[in-house]
C-alpha positions in Angstrom: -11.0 121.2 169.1 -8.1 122.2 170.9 -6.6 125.4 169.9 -2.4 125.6 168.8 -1.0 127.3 171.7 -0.4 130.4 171.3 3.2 131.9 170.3 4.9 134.3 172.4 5.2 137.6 170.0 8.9 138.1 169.5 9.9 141.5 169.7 10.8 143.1 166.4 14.6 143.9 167.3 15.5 140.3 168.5 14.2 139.0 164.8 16.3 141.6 162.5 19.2 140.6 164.8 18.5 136.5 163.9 18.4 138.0 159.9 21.7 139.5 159.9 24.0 136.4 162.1 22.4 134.1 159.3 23.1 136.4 156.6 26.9 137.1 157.7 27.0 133.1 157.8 26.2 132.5 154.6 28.9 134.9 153.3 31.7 133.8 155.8 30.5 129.9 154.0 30.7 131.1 150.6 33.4 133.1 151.8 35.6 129.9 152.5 34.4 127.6 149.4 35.9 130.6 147.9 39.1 130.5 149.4 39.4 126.1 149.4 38.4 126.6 145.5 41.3 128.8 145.5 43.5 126.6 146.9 42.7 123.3 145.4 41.8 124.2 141.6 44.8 124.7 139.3 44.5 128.3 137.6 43.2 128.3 134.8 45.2 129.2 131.4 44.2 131.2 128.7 44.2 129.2 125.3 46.8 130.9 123.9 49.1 129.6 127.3 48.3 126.0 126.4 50.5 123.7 125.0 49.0 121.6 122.0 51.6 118.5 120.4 51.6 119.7 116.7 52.8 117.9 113.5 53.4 119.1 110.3 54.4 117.4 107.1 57.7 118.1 105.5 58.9 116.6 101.9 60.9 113.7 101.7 63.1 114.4 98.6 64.9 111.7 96.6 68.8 111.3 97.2 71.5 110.1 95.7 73.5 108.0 98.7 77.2 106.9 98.2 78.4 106.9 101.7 81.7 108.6 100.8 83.8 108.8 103.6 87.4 108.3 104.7 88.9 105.7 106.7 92.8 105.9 108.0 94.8 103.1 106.4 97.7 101.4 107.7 100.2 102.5 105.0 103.1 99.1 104.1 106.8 100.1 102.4 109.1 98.0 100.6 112.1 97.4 101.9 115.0 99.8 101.3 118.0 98.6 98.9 120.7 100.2 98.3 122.2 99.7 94.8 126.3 99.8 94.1 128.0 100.9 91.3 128.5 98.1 88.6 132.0 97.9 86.7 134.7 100.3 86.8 135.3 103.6 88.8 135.4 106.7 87.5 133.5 110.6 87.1 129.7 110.8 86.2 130.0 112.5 83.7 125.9 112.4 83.0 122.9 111.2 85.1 119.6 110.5 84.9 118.8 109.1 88.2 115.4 110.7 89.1 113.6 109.9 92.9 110.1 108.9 92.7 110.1 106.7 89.1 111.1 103.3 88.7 113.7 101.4 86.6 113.4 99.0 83.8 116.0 97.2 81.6 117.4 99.3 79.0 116.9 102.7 80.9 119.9 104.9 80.8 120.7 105.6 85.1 124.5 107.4 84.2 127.7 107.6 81.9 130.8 107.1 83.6 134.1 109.1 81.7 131.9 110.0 78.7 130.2 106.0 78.5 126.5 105.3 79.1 125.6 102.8 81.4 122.1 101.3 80.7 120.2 99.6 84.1 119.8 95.6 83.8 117.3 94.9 86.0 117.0 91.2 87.6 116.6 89.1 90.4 120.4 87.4 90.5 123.3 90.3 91.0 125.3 90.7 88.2 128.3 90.1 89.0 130.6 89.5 85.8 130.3 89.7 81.8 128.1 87.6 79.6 128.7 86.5 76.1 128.5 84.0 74.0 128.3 80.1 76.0 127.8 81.9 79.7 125.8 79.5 81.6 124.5 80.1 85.5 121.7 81.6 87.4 122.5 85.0 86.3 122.3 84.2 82.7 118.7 82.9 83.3 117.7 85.9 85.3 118.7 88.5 82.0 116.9 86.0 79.8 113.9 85.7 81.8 114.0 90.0 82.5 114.3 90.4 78.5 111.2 88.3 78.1 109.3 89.9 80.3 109.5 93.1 78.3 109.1 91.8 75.3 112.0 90.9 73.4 112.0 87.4 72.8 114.7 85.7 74.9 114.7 82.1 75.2 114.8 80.7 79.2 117.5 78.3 79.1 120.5 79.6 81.5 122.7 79.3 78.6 123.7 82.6 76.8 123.0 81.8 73.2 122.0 83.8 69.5 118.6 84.1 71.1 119.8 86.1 74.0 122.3 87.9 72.0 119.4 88.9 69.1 117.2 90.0 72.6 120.1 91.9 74.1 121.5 94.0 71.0 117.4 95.1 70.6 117.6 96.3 74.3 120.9 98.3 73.0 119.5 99.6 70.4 116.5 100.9 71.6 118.8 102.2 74.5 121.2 104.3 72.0 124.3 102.8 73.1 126.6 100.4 71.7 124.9 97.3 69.6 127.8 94.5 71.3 125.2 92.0 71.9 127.1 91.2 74.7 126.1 92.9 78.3 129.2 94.1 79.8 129.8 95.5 83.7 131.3 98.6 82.4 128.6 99.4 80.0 125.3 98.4 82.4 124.1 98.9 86.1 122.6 96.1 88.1 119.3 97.2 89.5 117.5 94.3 91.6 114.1 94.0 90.7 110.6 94.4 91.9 112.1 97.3 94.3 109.9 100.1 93.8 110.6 103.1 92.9 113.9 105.1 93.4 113.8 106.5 96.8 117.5 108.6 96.2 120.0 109.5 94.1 123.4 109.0 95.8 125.8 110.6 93.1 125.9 113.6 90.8 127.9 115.0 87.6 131.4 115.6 88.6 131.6 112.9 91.3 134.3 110.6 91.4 132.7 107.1 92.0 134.4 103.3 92.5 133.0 99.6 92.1 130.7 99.1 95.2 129.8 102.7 95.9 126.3 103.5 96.6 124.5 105.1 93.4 121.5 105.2 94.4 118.6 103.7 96.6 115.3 102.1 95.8 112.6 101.1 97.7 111.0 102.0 100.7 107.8 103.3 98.8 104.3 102.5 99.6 103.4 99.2 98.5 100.1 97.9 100.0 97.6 100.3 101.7 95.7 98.0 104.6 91.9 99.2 105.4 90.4 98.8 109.0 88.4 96.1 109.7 86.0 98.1 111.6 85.5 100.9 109.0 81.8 102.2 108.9 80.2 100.5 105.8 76.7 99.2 105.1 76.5 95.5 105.5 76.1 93.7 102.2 77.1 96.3 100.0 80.5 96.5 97.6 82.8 99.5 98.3 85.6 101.1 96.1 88.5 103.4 97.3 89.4 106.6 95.4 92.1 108.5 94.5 91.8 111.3 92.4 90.4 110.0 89.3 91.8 106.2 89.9 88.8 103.9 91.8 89.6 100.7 92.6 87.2 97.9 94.1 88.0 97.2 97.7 88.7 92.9 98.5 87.2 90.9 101.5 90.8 91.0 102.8 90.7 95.0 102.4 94.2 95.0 101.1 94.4 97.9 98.6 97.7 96.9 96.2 96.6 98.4 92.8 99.9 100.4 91.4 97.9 103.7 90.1 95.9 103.8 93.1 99.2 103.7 95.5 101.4 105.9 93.7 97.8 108.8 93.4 97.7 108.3 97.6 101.7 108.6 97.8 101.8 111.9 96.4 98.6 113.0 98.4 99.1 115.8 101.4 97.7 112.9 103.9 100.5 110.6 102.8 102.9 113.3 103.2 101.4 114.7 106.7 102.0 110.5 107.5 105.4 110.4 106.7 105.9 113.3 109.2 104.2 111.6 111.7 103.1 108.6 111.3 101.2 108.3 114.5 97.8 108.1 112.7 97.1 106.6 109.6 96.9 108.1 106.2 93.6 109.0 104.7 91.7 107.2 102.1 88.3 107.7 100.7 85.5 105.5 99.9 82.6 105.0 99.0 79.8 102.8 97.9 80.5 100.7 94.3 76.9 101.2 93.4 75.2 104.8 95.0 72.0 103.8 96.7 68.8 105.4 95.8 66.8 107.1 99.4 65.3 109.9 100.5 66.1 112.3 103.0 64.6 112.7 106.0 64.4 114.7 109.1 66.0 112.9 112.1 62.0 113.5 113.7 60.6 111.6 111.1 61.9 108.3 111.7 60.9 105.9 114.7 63.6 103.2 115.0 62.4 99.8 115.2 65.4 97.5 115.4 69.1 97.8 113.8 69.3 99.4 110.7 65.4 99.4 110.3 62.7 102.1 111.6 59.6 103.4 110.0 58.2 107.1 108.7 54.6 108.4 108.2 52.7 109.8 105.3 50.4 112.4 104.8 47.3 109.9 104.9 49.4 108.7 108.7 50.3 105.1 106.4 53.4 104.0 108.3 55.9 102.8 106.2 59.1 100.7 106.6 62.3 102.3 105.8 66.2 101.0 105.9 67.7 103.2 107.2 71.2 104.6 105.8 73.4 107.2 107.4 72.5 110.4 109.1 74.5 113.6 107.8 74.2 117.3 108.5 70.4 117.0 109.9 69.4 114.6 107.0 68.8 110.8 107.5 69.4 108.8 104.4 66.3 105.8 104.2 65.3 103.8 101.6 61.2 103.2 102.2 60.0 99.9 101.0 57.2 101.8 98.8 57.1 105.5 97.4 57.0 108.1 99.7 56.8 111.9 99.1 56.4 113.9 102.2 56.5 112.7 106.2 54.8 114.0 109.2 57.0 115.0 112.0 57.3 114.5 114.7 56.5 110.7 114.2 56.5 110.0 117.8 52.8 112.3 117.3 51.2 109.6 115.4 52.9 106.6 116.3 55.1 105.6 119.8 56.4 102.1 117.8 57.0 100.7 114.3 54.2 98.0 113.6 
């Protein structure tokens, strides 16, 4: 057989030198993994550091929802009128010409040299005596004002016993003289439907004539018109307050009810209008019928589309909701079954409304 050849001996310094190069190459290689590890691998984060998406679940109490609010309205006056003195000149000897009330037949407005004169409110100027046989237009307008408030005048134009039984009730109830017969010197010609008395133009001790001013009326608030674009839930009836008068709001949003006009004109809004009436005065209103929700926080709802958006329940049920108003931090929804408590944030558990 033939023999291996035989190896040189190597002496014992050359192989400890071969030992250490390879060791010191094995280092300087782990020695770099080290350093690309280093530099490629994110640093790792205690757990504390790390960030974890957490929900919670907050109750969803039951709420009362009105949707009171105010709107600026465009306020509408009647026009101004200024009344003149009826009959014969003289001193005022007493008034009772108040701004801010309106007249009616019968009311006493002044006395002129110790004689009342009552107001004789139509829609035809007086402009002479009537009595017994007087026929015209302005015999039909006293006729038809004496009606209207209940004393039983006949409509005919013609000054008869039936106007002169309606007239002598008017003077008595009045206090003055029971003629029968309405007379310039004893009355005052107020036009009617004006409004309210906006001024009084004389006093006690003035010296007045036939066709001076007495007093002016008119020029009060009349019709309060909404905004077309107010903020209100689509479908739903509103009403407008006033202090303690509420009064249904029209599809033409024309507010005209008396109670509810003269509660705004005395209101600081009204008055800060007058002022300046720039901007329009303030009215509130609210929903006809409050609407029965919950209350939500903002996190808790995921819109969908509109007025419509979805919350989830303790068991993650997503469940529709309308929802209503936001106020304060609280959204207002009304959830199509019964819900008690919502997880937020909603965006957690769901990233769309099914």
């Amino acid at each position: 057989m033939r023999g291996q050849p035989a190896r040189t001996p190597q002496p014992a310094g050359a192989m400890s030198h071969r030992i250490r190069w390879a060791a010191l190459a094995t280092i300087l290689a782990l020695a770099a993994g080290a350093l690309v590890g280093a530099l490629v691998m994110p640093p790792l984060k205690p757990p504390s550091a790390t960030t974890v998406a957490a929900t919670r679940l907050v109750p969803a109490p039951e709420r009362t929802f009105d949707d009171s609010h105010t709107v600026a309205a465009a306020p509408v006056l009647a026009e101004e009128v200024t009344v003149l003195t009826s009959g014969a000149g003289g001193m005022v000897t007493a008034t009772s010409c108040t701004s801010g009330t309106e007249v009616k037949s019968g009311d006493h407005l002044l006395s002129v040299n110790g004689v009342p004169r009552i107001a004789v409110v139509t829609d035809v100027p007086l402009w002479r005596d009537l009595d017994s046989g007087s026929k015209g237009a302005d015999v039909e307008a006293i006729q038809r004002a004496l009606a209207a408030q209940g004393y039983g005048a006949e409509v005919s134009g013609t000054y008869n016993w039936s106007t002169k039984a309606a007239v002598i009730k008017l003077q008595k109830d009045a206090s003055v003289a029971t003629t029968g017969k309405i007379a310039l010197d004893a009355v005052q010609w107020v036009p009617a439907d004006p409004g309210q008395v906006s001024s009084c133009e004389v006093g006690v001790g003035t010296l007045i004539g036939a066709g001076q001013p007495m007093l002016k009326v008119g020029g009060g608030l009349v019709e309060l018109l909404l905004p077309s674009s107010m903020a209100v839930l689509p479908g739903r009836s509103y009403v407008a307050v006033a202090g303690d008068i509420v009064v249904p709001i029209p599809k033409d949003r024309r507010l005209t009810g008396g109670a509810l006009l003269s509660a705004v004109a005395a209101s600081h809004s009204y008055a800060e209008w007058k002022r300046d009436p720039a901007n329009g005065v303030s009215v509130e209103i609210r929903l006809a019928e409050p609407v029965a929700a919950v209350g939500v926080p903002p996190s808790a709802v995921v819109l969908a589309d509109g007025d419509n958006g979805c919350v989830v329940t303790e068991d993650d049920v997503v469940v529709a909701v309308e929802i209503l108003a936001s106020e304060l931090g609280t959204v207002f929804v009304v959830p199509d079954q019964l819900v008690e408590a919502v997880v937020i944030p909603a965006v957690e558990v769901i990233s769309a409304c099914a």
